[in-house]
C-alpha positions as CSV (number, residue, x, y, z in Angstrom):
1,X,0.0,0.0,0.0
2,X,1.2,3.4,-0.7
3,X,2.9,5.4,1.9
4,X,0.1,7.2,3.8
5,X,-0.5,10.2,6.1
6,X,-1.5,9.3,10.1
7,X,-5.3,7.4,9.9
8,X,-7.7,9.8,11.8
9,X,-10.3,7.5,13.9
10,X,-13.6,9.4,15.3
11,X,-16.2,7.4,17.1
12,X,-19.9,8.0,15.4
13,X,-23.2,8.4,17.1
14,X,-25.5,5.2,16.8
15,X,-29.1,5.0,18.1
16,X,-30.7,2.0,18.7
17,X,-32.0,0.3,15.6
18,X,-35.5,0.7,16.4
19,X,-35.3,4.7,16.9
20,X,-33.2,4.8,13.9
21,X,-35.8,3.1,11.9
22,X,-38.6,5.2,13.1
23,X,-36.6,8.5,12.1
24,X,-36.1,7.0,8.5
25,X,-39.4,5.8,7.8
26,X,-40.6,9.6,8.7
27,X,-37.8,11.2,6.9
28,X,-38.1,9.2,3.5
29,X,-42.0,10.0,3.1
30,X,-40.9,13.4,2.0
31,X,-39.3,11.8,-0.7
32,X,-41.2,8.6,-1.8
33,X,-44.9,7.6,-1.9
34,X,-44.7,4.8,-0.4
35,X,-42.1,4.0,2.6
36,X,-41.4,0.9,5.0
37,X,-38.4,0.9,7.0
38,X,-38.3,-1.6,9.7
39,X,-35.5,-4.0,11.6
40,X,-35.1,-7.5,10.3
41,X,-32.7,-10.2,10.2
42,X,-30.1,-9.5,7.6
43,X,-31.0,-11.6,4.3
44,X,-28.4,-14.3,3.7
45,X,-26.3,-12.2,1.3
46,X,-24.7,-15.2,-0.4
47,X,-27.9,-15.9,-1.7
48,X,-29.1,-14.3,-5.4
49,X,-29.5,-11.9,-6.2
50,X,-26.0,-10.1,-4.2
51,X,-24.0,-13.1,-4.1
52,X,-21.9,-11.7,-1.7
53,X,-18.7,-13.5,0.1
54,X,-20.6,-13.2,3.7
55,X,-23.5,-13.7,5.2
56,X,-24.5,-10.4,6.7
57,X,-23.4,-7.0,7.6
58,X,-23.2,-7.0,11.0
59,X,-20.1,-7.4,13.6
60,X,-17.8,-4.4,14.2
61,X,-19.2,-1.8,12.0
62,X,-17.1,0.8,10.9
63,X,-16.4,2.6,7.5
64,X,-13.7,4.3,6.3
65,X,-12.6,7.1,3.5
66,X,-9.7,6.2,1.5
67,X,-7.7,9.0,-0.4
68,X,-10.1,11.2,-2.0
69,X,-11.1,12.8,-5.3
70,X,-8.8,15.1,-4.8
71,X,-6.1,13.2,-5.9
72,X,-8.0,12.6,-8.9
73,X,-8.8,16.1,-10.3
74,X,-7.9,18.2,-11.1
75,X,-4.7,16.3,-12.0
76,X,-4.3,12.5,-11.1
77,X,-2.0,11.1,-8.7
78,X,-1.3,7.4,-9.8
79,X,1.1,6.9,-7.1
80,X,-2.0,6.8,-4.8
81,X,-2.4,2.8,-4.7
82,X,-4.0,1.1,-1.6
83,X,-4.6,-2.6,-0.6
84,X,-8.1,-3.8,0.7
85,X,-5.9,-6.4,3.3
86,X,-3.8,-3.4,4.5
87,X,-7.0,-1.0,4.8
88,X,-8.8,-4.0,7.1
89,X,-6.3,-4.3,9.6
90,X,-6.1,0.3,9.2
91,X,-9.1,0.0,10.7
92,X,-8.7,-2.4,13.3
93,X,-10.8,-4.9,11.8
94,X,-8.3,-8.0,10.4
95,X,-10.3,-10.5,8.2
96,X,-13.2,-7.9,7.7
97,X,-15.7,-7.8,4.7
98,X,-15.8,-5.0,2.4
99,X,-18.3,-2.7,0.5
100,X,-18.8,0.5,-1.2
101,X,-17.7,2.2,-3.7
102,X,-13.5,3.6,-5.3
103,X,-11.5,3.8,-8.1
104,X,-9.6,0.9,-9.9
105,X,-5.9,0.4,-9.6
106,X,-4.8,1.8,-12.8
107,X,-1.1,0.1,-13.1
108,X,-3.0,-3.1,-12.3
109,X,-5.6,-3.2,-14.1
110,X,-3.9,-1.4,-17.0
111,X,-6.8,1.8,-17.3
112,X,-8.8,3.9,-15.0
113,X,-12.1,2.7,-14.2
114,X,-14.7,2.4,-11.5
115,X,-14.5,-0.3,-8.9
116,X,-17.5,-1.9,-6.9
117,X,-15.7,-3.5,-3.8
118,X,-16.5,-6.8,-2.6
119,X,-13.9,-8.1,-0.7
120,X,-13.6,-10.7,2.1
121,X,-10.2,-9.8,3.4
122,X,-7.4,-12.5,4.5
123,X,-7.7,-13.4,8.2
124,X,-5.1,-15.9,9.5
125,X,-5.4,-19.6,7.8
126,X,-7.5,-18.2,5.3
127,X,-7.2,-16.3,1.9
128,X,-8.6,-12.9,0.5
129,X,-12.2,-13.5,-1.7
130,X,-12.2,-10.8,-3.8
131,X,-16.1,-10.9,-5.3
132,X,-15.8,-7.0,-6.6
133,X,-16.8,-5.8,-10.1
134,X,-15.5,-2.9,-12.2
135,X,-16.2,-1.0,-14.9
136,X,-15.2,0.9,-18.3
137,X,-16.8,2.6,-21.2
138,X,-16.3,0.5,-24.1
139,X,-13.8,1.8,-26.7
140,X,-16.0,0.5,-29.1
141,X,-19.5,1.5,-28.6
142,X,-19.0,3.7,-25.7
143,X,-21.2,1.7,-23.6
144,X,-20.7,0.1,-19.9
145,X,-18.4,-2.5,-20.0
146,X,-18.7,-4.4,-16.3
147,X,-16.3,-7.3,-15.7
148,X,-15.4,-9.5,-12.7
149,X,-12.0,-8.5,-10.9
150,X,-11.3,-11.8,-10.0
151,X,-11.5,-13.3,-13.1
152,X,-8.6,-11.1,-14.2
153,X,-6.8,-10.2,-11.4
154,X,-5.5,-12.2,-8.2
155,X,-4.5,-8.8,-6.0
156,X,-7.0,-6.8,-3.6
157,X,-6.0,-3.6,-4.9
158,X,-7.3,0.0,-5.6
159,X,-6.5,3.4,-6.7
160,X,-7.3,6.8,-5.6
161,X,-10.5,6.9,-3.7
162,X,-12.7,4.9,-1.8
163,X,-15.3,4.7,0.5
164,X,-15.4,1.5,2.3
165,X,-18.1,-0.2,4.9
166,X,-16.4,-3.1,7.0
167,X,-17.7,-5.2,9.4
168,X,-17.2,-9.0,10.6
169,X,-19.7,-10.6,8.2
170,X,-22.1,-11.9,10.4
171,X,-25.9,-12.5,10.1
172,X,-27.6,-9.8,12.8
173,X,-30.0,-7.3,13.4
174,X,-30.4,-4.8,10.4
175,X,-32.4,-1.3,9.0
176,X,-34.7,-2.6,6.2
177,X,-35.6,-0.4,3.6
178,X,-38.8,-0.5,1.4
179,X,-39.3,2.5,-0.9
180,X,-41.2,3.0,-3.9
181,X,-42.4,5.7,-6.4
182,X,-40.5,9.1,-6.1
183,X,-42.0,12.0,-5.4
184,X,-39.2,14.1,-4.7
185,X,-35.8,15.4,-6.0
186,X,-32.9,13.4,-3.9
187,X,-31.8,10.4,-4.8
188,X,-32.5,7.1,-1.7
189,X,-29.3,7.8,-0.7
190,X,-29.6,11.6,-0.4
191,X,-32.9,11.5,1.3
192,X,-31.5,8.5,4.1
193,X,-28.4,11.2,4.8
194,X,-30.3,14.2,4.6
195,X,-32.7,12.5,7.0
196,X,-30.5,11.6,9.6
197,X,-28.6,15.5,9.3
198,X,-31.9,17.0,10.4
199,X,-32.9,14.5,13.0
200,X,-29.3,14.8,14.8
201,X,-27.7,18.2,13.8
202,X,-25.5,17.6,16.7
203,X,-24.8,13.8,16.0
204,X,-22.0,12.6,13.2
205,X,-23.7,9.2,12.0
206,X,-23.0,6.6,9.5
207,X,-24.6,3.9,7.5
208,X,-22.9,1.2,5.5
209,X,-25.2,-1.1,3.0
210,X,-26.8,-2.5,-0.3
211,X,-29.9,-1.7,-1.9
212,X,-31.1,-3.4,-4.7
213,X,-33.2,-0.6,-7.6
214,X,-35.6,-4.1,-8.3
215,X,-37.5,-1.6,-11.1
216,X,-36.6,1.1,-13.3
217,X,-33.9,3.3,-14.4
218,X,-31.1,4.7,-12.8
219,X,-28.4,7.7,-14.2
220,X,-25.0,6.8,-13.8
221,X,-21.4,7.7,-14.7
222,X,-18.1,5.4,-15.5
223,X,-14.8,7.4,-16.2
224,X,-12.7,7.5,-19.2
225,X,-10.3,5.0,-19.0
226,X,-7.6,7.9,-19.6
227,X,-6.9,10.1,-17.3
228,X,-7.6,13.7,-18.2
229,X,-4.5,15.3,-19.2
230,X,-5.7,18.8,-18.6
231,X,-6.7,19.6,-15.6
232,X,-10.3,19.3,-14.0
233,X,-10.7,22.2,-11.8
234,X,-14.6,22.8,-11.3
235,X,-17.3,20.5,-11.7
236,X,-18.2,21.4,-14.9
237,X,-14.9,20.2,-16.0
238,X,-15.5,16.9,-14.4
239,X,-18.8,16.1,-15.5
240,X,-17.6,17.0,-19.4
241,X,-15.1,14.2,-18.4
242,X,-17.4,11.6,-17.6
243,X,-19.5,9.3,-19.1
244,X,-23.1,9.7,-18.1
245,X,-25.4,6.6,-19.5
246,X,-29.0,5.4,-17.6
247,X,-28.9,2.1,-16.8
248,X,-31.8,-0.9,-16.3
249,X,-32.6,-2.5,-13.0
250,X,-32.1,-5.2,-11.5
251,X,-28.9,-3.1,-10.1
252,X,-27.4,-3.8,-6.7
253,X,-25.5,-1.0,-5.3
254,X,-23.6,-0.4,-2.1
255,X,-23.4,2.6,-0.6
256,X,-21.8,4.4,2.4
257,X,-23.1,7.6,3.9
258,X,-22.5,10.2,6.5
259,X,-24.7,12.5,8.0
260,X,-22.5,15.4,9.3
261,X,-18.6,15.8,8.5
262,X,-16.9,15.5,12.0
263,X,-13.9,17.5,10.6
264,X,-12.3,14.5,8.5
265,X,-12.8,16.2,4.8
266,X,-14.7,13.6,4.3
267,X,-17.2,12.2,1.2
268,X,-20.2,12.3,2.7
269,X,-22.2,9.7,0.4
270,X,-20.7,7.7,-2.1
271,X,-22.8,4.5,-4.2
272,X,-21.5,2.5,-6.5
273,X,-24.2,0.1,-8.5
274,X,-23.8,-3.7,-10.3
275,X,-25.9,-5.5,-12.1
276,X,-25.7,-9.7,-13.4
277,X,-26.6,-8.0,-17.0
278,X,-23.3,-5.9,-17.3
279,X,-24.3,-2.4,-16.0
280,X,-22.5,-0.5,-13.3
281,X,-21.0,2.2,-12.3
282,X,-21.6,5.4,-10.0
283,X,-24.8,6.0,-9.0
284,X,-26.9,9.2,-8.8
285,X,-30.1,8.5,-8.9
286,X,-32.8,6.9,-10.3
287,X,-34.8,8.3,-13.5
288,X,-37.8,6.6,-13.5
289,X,-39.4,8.0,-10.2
290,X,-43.1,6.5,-11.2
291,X,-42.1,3.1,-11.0
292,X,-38.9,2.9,-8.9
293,X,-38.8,-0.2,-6.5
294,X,-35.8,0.1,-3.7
295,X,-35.7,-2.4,-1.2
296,X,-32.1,-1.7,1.1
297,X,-29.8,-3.4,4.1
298,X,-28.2,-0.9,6.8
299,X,-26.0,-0.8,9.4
300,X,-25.3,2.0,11.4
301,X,-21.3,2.5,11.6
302,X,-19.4,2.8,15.1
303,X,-16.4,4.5,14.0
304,X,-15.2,6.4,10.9
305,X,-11.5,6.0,9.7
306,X,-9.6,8.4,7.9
307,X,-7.3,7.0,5.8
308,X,-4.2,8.9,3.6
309,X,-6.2,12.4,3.7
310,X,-5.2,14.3,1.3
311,X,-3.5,17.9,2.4
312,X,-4.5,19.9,-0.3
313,X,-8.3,19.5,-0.4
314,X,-11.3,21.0,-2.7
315,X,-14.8,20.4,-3.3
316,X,-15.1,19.7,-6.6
317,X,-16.1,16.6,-8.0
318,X,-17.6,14.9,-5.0
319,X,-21.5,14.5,-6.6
């Protein structure tokens, strides 16, 4: 892993489950017509349609932000190279599994590109399982082209950026999400974090997940898979650089969020979205708000980590 600056650690606020749920389900009625949010038993997430490495997303919770955008625009650093192992014991968690949402490699993986993180770090007597996707626009037709890290690559590496929830794995208590029909202008994951900001302006929290979009259309952006060689210095420059494309559900994304910045520069939502029909990417929000279907895991986080944070910080390009 690239040499780093000193990891900042702050300890988050986390209501009990029930009370959380209770300030959600009010929160997202603003934003959907119809709303359940409610505590379950985590869904065995091995199981279609995530087929994830673990079982739940419970045990330890904590998320972290990796890098930052900033060394992305408005020049790239590609020095900035980090290792999902290394990050897991960062933040005290050996052996955890991994979600959310960063940047490819590039001298890996031989391009830029988006990376969906699924990764089941190496614990003692047991190897790394490295279930994460990523994506490119197509050279030829411009289109998303989503492949399978691990059926290239045998490393649990990444570039840039990330944001990252960990835990142990385990099956356990979490927030259910039920949403459907849009009748505002934030996105799910907007409208969770915005919720949470107004019911604890005092409070820094956290939630770590996956929702699945079951119906509709979502917007999205991959990046070039060359770097910009001019430099990307407002937001108008980065969106020129991307490529925006909407994209057809079923699409699992995983998302971290945070409610309040507790002085860390951090991203305070990030979402990164697959699909088993070879869409994904970075996800905005949806465009189909008559017939959009959400149905979303949570965790509230105990701790944030901040990891390699960069010293000369901006805004831009942080959507």
């Amino acid at each position: 892993m690239t040499e780093t600056s000193r990891t900042q650690k702050v300890r988050l606020h986390v209501p009990d489950l029930e009370e959380l749920s209770t300030v959600l389900q009010v929160g997202l009625q603003s934003s959907f017509a119809e709303v359940q949010v409610r505590v379950v038993d985590c869904p065995d997430l091995t199981q279609d349609p995530f087929q994830f490495p673990v079982k739940g997303l419970c045990g330890s919770p904590r998320i972290t932000d990796v890098g930052g955008v900033p060394y992305l625009v408005p020049l790239v650093h590609k020095d900035k190279e980090y290792d999902m192992n290394a990050v897991a014991k960062e933040v005290e968690l050996p052996g955890a599994f991994m979600l959310g949402a960063g940047a490819v490699a590039s001298r890996i993986v031989g391009m830029n590109a988006e990376l969906m993180p699924l990764v089941l770090t190496e614990a003692e007597g047991r190897p790394a399982v490295n279930a994460s996707f990523f994506s490119s626009i197509d050279p030829i037709d411009g289109r998303c082209c989503q492949e399978k890290y691990s059926e290239r690559f045998s490393d649990c590496s990444f570039g840039l950026l990330a944001n990252l929830y960990a835990c142990q794995g385990d099956p356990g208590k979490v927030i259910e999400v039920r949403a459907k029909k849009r009748t505002g202008v934030l996105s799910l994951v907007t409208s969770l974090r915005k919720t949470l900001e107004n019911a604890y302006p005092e409070d820094s929290l956290a939630l770590g997940g996956t929702f699945i979009i079951q119906k509709g259309t979502a917007k999205i952006h991959i990046m070039p898979r060359q770097f910009s060689s001019c430099p990307l210095n407002t937001d108008e420059d980065v969106n020129s650089w991307l490529r925006h494309l909407e994209v057809h559900a079923p699409l699992i994304c995983q998302s971290v969020l945070v409610s309040r910045d507790p002085g860390l520069d951090l991203r305070l939502e990030h979402t990164h979205c697959f699909s088993r029909h070879g869409d994904g990417g970075h996800y905005y929000i949806d465009t189909s708000p008559d017939v959009v279907d959400y149905l979303g895991y949570f965790v509230p986080a105990e701790f944030v980590y901040r990891i390699d944070r960069p010293k000369d910080t901006h805004k831009v390009g942080r959507e």
